[in-house]
mmCIF file as Biopython writes it, N, C-alpha, C and O atoms, coordinates in Angstrom:
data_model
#
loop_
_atom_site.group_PDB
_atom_site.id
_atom_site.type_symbol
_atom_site.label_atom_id
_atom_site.label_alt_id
_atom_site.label_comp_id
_atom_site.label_asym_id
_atom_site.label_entity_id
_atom_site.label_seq_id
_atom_site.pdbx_PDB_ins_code
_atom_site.Cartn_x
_atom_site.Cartn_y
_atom_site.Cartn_z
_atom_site.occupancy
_atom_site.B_iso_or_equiv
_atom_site.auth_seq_id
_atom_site.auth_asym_id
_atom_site.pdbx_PDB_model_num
ATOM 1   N N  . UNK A ? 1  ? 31.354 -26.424 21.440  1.0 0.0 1  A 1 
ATOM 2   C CA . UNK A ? 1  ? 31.536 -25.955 20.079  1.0 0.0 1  A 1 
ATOM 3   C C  . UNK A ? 1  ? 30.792 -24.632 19.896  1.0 0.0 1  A 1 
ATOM 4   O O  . UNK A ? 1  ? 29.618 -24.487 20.236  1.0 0.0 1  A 1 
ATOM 5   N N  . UNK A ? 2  ? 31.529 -23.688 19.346  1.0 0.0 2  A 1 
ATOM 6   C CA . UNK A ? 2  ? 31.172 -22.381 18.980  1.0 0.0 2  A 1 
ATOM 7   C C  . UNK A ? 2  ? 29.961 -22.465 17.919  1.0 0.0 2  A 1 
ATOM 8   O O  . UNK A ? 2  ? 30.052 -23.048 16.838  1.0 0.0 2  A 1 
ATOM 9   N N  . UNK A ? 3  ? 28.736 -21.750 18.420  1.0 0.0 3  A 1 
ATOM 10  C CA . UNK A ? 3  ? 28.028 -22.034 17.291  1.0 0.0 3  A 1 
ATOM 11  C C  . UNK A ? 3  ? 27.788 -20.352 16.506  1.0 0.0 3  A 1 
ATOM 12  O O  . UNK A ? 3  ? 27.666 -19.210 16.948  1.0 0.0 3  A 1 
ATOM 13  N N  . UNK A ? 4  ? 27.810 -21.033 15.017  1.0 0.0 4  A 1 
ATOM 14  C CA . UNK A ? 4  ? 27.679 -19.787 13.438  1.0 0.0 4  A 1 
ATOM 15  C C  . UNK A ? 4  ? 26.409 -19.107 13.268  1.0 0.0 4  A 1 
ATOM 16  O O  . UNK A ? 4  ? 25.359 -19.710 13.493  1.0 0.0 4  A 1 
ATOM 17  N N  . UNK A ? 5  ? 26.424 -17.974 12.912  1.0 0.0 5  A 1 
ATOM 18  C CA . UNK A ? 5  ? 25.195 -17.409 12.226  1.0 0.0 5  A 1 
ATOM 19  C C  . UNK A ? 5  ? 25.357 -17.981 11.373  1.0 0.0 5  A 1 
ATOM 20  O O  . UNK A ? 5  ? 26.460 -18.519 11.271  1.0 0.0 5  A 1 
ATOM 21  N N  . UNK A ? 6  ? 24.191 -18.205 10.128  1.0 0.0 6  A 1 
ATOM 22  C CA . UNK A ? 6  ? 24.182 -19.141 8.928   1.0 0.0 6  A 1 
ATOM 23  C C  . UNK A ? 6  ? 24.612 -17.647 8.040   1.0 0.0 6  A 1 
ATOM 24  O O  . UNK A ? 6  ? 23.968 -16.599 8.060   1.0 0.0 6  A 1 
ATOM 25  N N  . UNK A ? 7  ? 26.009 -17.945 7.210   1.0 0.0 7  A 1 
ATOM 26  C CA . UNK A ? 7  ? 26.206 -16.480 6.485   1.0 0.0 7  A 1 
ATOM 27  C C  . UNK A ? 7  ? 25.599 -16.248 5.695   1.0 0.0 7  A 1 
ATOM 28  O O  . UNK A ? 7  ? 25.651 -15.047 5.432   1.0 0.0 7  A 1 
ATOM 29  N N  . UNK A ? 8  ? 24.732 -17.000 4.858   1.0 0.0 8  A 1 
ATOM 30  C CA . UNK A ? 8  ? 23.959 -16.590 3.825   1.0 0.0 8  A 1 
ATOM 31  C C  . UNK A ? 8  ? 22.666 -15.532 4.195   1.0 0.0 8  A 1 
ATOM 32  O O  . UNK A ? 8  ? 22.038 -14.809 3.421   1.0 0.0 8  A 1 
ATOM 33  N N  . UNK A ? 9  ? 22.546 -15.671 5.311   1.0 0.0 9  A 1 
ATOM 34  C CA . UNK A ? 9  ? 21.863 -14.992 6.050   1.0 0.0 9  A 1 
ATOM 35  C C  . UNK A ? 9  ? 22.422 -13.789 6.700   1.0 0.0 9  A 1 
ATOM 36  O O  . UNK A ? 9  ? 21.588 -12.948 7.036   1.0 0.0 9  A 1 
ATOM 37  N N  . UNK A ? 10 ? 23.470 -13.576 6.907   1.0 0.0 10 A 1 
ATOM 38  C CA . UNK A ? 10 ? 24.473 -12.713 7.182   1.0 0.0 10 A 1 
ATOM 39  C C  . UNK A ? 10 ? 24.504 -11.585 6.275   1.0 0.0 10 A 1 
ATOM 40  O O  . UNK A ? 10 ? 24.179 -10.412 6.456   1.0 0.0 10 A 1 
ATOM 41  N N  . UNK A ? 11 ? 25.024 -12.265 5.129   1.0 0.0 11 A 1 
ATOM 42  C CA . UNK A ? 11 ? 25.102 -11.209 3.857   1.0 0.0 11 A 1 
ATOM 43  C C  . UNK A ? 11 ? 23.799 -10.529 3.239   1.0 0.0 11 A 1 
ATOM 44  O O  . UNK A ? 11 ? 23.742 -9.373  2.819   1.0 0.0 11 A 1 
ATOM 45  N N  . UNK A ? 12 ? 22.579 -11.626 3.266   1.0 0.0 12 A 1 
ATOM 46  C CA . UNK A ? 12 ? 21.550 -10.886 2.427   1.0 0.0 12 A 1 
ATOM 47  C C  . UNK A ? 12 ? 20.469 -9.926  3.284   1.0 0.0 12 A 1 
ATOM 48  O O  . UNK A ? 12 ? 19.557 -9.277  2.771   1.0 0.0 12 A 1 
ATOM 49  N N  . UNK A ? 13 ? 20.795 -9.995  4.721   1.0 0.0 13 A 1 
ATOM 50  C CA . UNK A ? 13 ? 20.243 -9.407  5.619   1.0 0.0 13 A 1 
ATOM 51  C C  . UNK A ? 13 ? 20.927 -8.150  6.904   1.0 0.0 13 A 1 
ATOM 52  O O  . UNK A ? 13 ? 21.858 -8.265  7.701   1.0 0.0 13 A 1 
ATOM 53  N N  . UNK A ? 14 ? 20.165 -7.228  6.683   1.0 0.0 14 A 1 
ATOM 54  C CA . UNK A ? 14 ? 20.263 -6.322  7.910   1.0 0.0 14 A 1 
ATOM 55  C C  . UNK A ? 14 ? 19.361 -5.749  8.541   1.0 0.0 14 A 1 
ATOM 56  O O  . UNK A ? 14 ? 18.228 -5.577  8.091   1.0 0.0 14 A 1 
ATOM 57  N N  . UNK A ? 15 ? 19.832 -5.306  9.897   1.0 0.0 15 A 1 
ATOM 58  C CA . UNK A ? 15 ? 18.942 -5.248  11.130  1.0 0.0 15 A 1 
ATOM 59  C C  . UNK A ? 15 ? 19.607 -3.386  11.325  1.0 0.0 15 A 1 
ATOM 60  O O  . UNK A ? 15 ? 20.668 -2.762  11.297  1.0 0.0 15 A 1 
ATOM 61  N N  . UNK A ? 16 ? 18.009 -3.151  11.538  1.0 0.0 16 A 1 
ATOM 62  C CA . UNK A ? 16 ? 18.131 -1.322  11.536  1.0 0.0 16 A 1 
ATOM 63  C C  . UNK A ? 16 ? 17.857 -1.744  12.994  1.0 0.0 16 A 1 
ATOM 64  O O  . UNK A ? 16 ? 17.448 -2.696  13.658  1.0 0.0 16 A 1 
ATOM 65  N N  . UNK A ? 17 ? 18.627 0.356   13.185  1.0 0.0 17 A 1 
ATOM 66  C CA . UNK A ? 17 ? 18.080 0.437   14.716  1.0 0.0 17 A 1 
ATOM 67  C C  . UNK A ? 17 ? 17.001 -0.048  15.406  1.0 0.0 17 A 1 
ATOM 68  O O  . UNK A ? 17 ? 17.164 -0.590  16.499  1.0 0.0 17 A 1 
ATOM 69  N N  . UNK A ? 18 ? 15.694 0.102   14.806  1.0 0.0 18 A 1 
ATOM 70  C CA . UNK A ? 18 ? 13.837 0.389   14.966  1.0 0.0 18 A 1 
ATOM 71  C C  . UNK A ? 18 ? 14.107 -1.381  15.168  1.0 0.0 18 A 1 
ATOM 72  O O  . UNK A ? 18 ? 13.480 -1.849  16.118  1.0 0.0 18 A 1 
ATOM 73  N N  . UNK A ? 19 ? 14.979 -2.396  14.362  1.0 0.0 19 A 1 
ATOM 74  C CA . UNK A ? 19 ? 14.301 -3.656  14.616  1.0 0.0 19 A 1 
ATOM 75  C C  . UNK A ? 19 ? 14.020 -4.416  13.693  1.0 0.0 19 A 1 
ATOM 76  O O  . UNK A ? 19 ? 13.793 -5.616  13.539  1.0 0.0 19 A 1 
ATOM 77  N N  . UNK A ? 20 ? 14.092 -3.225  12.911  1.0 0.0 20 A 1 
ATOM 78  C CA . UNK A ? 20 ? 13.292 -3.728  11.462  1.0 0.0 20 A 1 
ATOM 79  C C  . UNK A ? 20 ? 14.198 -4.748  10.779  1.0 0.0 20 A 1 
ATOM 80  O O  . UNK A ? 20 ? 15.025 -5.240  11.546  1.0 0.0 20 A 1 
ATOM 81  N N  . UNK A ? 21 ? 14.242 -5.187  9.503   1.0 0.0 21 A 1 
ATOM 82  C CA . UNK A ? 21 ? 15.549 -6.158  9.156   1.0 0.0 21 A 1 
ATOM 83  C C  . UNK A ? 21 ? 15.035 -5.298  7.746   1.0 0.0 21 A 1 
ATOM 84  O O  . UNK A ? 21 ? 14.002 -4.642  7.620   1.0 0.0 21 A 1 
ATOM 85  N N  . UNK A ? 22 ? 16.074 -5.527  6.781   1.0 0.0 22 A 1 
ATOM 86  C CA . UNK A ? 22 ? 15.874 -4.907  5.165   1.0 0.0 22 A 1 
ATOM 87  C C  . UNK A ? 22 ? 16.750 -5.973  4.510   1.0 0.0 22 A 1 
ATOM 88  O O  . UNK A ? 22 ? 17.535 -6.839  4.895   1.0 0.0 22 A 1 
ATOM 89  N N  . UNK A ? 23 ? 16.271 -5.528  3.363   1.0 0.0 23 A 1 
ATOM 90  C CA . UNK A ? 23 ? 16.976 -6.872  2.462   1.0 0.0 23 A 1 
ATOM 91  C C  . UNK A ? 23 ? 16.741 -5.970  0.851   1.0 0.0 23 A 1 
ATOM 92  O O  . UNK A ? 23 ? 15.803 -5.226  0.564   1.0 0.0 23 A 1 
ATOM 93  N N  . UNK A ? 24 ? 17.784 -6.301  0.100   1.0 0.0 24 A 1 
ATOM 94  C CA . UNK A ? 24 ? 18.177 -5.842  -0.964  1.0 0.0 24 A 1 
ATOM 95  C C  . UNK A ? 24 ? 17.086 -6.244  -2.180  1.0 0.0 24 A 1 
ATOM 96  O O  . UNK A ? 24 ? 16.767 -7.420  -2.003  1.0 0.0 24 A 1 
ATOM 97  N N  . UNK A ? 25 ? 16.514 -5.772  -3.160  1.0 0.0 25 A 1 
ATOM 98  C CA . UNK A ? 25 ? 15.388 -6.364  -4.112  1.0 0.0 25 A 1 
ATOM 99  C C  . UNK A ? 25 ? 16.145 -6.992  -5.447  1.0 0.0 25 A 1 
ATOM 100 O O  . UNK A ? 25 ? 17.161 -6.726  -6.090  1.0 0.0 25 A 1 
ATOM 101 N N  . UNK A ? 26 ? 15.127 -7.932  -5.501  1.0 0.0 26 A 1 
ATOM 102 C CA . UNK A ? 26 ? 16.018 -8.736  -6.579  1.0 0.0 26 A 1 
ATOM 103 C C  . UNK A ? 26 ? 15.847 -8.343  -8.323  1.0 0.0 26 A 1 
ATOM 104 O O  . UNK A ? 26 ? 15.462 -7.174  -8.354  1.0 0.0 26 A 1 
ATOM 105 N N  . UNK A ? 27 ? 15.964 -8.781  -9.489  1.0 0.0 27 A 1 
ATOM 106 C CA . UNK A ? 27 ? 15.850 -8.241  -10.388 1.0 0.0 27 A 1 
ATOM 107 C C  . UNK A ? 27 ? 16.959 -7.052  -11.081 1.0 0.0 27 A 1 
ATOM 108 O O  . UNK A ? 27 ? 16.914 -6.454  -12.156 1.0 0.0 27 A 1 
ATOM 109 N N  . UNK A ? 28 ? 18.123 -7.007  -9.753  1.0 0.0 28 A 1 
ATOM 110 C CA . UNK A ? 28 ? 18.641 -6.056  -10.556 1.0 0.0 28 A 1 
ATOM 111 C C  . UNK A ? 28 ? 19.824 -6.183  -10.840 1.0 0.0 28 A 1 
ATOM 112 O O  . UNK A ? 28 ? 20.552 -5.194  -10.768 1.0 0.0 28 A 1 
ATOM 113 N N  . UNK A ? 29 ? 20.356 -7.475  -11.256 1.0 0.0 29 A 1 
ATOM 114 C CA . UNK A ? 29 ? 21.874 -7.688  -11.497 1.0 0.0 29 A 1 
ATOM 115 C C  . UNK A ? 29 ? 22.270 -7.671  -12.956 1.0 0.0 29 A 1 
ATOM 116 O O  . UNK A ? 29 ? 23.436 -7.479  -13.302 1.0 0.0 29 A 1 
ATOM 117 N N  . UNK A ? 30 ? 21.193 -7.893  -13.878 1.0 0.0 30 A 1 
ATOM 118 C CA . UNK A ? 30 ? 21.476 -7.921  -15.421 1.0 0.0 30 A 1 
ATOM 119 C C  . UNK A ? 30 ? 20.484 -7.611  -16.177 1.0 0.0 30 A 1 
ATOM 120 O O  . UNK A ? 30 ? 19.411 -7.149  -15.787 1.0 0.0 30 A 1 
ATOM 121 N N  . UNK A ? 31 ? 20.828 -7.875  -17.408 1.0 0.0 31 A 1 
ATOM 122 C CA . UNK A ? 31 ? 19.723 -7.523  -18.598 1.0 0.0 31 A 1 
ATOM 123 C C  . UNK A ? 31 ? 18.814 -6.447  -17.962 1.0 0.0 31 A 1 
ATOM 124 O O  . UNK A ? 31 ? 17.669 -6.756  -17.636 1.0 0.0 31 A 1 
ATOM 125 N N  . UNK A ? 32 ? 19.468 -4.699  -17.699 1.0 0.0 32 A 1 
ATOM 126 C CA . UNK A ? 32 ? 18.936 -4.004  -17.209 1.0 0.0 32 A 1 
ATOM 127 C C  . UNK A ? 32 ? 18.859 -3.178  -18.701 1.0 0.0 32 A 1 
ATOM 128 O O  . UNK A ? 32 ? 19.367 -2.092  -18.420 1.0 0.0 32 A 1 
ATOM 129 N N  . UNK A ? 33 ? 18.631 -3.154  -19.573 1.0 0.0 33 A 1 
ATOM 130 C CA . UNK A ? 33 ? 18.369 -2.483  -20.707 1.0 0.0 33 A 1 
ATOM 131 C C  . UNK A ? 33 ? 16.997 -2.084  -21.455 1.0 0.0 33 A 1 
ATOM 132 O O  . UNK A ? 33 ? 16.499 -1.121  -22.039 1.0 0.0 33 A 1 
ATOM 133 N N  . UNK A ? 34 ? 16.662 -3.520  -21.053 1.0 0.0 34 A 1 
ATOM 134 C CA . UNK A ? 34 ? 15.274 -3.480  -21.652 1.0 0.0 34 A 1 
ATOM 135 C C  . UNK A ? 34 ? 13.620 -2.940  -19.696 1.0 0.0 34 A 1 
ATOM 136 O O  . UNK A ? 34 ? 12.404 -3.040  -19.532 1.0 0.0 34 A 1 
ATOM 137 N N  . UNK A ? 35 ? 14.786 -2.468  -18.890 1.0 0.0 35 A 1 
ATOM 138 C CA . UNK A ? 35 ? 14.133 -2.293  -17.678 1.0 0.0 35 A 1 
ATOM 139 C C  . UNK A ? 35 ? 14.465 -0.698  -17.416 1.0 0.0 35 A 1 
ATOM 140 O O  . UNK A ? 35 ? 15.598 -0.216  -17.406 1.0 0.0 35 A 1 
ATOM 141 N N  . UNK A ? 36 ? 12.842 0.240   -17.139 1.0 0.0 36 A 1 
ATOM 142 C CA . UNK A ? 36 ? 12.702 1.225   -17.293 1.0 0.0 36 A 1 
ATOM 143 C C  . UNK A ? 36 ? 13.697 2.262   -16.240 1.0 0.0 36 A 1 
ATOM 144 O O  . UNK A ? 36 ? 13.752 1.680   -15.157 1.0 0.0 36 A 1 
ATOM 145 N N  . UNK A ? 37 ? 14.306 3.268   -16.191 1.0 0.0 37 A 1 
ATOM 146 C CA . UNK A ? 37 ? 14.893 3.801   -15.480 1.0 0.0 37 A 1 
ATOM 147 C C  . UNK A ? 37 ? 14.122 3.837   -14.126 1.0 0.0 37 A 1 
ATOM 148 O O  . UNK A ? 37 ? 14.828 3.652   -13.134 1.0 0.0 37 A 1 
ATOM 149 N N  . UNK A ? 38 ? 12.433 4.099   -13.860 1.0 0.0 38 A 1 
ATOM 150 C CA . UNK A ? 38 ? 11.718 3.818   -12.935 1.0 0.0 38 A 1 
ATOM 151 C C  . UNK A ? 38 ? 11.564 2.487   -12.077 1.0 0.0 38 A 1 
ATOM 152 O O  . UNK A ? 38 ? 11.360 2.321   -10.875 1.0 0.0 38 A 1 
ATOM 153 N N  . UNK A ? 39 ? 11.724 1.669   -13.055 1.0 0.0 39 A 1 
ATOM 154 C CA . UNK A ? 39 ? 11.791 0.344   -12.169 1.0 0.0 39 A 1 
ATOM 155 C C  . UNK A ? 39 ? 13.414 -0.089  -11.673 1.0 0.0 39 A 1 
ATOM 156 O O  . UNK A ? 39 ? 13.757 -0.720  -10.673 1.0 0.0 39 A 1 
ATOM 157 N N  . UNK A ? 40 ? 14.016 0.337   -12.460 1.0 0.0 40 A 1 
ATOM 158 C CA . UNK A ? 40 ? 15.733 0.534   -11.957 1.0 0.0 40 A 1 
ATOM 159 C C  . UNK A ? 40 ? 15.755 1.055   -10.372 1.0 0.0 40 A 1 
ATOM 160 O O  . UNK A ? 40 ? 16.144 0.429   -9.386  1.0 0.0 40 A 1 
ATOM 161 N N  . UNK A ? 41 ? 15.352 2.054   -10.431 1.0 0.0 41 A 1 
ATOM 162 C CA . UNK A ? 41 ? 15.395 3.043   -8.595  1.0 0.0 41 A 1 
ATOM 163 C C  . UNK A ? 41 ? 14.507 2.329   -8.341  1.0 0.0 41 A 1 
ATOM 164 O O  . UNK A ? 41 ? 14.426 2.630   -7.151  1.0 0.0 41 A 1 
ATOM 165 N N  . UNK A ? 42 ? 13.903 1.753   -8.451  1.0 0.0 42 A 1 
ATOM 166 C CA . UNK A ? 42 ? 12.405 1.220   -7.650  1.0 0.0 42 A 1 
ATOM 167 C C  . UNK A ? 42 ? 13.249 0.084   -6.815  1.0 0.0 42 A 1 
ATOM 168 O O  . UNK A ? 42 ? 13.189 -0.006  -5.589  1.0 0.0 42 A 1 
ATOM 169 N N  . UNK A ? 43 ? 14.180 -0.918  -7.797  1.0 0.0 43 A 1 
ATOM 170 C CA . UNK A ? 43 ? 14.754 -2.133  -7.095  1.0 0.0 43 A 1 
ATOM 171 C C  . UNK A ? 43 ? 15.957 -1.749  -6.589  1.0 0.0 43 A 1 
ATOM 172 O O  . UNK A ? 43 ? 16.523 -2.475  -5.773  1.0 0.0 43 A 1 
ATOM 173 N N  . UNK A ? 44 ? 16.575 -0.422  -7.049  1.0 0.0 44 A 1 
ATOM 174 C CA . UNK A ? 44 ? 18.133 0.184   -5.952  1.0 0.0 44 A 1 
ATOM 175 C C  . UNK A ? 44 ? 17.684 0.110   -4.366  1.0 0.0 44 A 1 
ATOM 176 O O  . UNK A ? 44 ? 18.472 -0.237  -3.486  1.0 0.0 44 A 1 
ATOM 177 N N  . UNK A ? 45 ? 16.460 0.442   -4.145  1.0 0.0 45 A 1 
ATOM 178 C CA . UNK A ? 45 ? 15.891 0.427   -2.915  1.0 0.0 45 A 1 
ATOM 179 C C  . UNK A ? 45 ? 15.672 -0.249  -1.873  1.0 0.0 45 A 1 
ATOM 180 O O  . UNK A ? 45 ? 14.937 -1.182  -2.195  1.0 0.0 45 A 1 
ATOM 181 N N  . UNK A ? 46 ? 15.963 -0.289  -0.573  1.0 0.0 46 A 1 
ATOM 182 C CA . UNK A ? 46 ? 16.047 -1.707  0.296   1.0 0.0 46 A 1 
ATOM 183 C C  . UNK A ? 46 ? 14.717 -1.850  0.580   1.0 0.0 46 A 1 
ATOM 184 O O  . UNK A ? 46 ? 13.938 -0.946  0.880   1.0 0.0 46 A 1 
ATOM 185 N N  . UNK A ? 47 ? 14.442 -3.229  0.456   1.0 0.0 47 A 1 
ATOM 186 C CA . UNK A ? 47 ? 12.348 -3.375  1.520   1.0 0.0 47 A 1 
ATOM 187 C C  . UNK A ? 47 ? 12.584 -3.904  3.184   1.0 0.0 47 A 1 
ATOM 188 O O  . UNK A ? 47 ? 13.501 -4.243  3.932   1.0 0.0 47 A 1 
ATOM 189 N N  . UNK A ? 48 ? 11.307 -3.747  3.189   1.0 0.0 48 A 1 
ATOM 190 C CA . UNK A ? 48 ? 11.786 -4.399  4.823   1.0 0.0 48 A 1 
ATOM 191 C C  . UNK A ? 48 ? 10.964 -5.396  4.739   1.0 0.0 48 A 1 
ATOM 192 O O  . UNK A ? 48 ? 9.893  -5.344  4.134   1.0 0.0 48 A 1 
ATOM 193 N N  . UNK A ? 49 ? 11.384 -6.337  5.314   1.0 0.0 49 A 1 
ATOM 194 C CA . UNK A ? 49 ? 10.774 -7.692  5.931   1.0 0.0 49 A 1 
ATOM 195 C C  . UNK A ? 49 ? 9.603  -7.642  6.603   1.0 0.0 49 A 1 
ATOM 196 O O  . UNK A ? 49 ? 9.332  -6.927  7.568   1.0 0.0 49 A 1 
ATOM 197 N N  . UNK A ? 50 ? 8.789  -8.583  5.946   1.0 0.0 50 A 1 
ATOM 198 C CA . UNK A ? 50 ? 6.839  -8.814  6.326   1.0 0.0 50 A 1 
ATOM 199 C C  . UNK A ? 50 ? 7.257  -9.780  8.109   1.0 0.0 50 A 1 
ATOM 200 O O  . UNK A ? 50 ? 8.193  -10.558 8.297   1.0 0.0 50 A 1 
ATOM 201 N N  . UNK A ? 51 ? 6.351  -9.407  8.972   1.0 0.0 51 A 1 
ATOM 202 C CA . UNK A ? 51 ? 6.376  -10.195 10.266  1.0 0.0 51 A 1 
ATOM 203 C C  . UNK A ? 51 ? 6.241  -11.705 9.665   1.0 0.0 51 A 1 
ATOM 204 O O  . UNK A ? 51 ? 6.748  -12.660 10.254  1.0 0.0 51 A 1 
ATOM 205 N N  . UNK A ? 52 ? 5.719  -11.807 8.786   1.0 0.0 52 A 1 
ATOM 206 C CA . UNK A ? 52 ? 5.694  -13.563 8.265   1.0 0.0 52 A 1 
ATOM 207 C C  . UNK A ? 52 ? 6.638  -14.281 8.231   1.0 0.0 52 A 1 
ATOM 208 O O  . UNK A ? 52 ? 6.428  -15.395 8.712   1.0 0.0 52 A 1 
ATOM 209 N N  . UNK A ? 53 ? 7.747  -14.076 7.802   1.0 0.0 53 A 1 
ATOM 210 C CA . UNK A ? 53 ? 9.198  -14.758 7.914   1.0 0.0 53 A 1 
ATOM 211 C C  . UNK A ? 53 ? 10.046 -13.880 8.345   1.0 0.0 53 A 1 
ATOM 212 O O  . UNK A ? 53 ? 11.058 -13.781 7.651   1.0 0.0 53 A 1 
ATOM 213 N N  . UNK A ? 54 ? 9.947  -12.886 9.688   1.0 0.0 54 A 1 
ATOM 214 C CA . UNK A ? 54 ? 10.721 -11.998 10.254  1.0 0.0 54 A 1 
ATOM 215 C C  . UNK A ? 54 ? 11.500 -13.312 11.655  1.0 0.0 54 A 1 
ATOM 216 O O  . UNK A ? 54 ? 12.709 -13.446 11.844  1.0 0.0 54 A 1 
ATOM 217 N N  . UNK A ? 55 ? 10.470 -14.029 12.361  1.0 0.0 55 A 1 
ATOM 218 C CA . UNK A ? 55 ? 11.380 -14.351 13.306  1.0 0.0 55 A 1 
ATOM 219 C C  . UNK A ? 55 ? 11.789 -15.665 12.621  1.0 0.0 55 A 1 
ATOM 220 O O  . UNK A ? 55 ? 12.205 -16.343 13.560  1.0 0.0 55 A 1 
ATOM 221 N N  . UNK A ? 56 ? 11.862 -16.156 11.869  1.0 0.0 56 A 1 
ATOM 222 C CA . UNK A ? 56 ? 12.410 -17.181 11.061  1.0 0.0 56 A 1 
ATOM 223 C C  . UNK A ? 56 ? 13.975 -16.488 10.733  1.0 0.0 56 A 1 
ATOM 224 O O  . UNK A ? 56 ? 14.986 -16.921 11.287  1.0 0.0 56 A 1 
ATOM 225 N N  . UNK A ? 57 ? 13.991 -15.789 10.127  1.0 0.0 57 A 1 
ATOM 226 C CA . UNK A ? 57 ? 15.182 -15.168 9.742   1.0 0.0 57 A 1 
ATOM 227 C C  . UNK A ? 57 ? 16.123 -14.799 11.090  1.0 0.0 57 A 1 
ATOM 228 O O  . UNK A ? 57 ? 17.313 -15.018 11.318  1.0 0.0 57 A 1 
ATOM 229 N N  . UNK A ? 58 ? 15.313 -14.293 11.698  1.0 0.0 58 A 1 
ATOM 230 C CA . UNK A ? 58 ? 15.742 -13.720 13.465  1.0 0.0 58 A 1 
ATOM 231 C C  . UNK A ? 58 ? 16.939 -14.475 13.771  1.0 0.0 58 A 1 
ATOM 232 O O  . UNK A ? 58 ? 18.139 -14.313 13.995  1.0 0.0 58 A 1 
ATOM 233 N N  . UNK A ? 59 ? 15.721 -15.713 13.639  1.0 0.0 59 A 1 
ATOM 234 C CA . UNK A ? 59 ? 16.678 -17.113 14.469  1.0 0.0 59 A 1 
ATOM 235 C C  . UNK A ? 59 ? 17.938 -17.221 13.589  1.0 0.0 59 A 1 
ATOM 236 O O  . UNK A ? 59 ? 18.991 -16.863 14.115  1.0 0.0 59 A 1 
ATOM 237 N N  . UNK A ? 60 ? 17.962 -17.561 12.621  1.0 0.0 60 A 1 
ATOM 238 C CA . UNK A ? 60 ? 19.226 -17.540 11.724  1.0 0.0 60 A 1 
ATOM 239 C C  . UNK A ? 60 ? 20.043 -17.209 11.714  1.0 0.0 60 A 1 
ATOM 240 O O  . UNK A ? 60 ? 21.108 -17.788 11.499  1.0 0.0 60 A 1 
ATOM 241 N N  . UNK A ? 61 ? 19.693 -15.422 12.102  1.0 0.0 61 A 1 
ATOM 242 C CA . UNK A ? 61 ? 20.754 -14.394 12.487  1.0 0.0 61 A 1 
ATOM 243 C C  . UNK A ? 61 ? 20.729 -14.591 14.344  1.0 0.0 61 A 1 
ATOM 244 O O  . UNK A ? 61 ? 20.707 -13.458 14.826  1.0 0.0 61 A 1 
ATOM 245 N N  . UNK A ? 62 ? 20.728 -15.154 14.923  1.0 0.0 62 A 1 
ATOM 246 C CA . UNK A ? 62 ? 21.026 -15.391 16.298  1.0 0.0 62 A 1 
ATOM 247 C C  . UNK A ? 62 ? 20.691 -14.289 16.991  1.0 0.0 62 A 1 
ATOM 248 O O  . UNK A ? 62 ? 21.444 -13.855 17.862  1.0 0.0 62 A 1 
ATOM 249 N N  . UNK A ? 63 ? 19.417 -13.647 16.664  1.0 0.0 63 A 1 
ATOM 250 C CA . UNK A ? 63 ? 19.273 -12.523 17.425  1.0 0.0 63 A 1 
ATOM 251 C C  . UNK A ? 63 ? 17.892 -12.815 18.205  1.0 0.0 63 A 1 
ATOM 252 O O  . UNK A ? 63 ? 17.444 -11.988 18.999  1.0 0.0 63 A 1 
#
């Protein structure tokens, strides 16, 4: 049996050249009105993943 990357893991995660993995910041899907244009670009921005739950995720993504 063919085995899956888990997609949820698929979608909310990517892997840069360097290794690194990035992941999208949360906070920014609604009720953006009362949220400052500064903190708006602050969360457009991708973060990268702490070594703490980096090879946890790894595994997930079958890499």
């Amino acid at each position: 049996m063919k085995l899956k990357r888990k997609s949820s893991y698929k979608k909310r995660f990517k892997i840069t050249s360097n290794g690194f993995i990035k992941r999208k910041k949360a906070f920014k899907n609604h009720i953006l009105t009362k949220k400052s244009k500064k903190r708006k670009r602050r969360l457009s921005n991708f973060s990268i993943i702490k070594n703490s739950i980096k090879r946890s995720i790894k595994k997930n993504l079958f890499l």
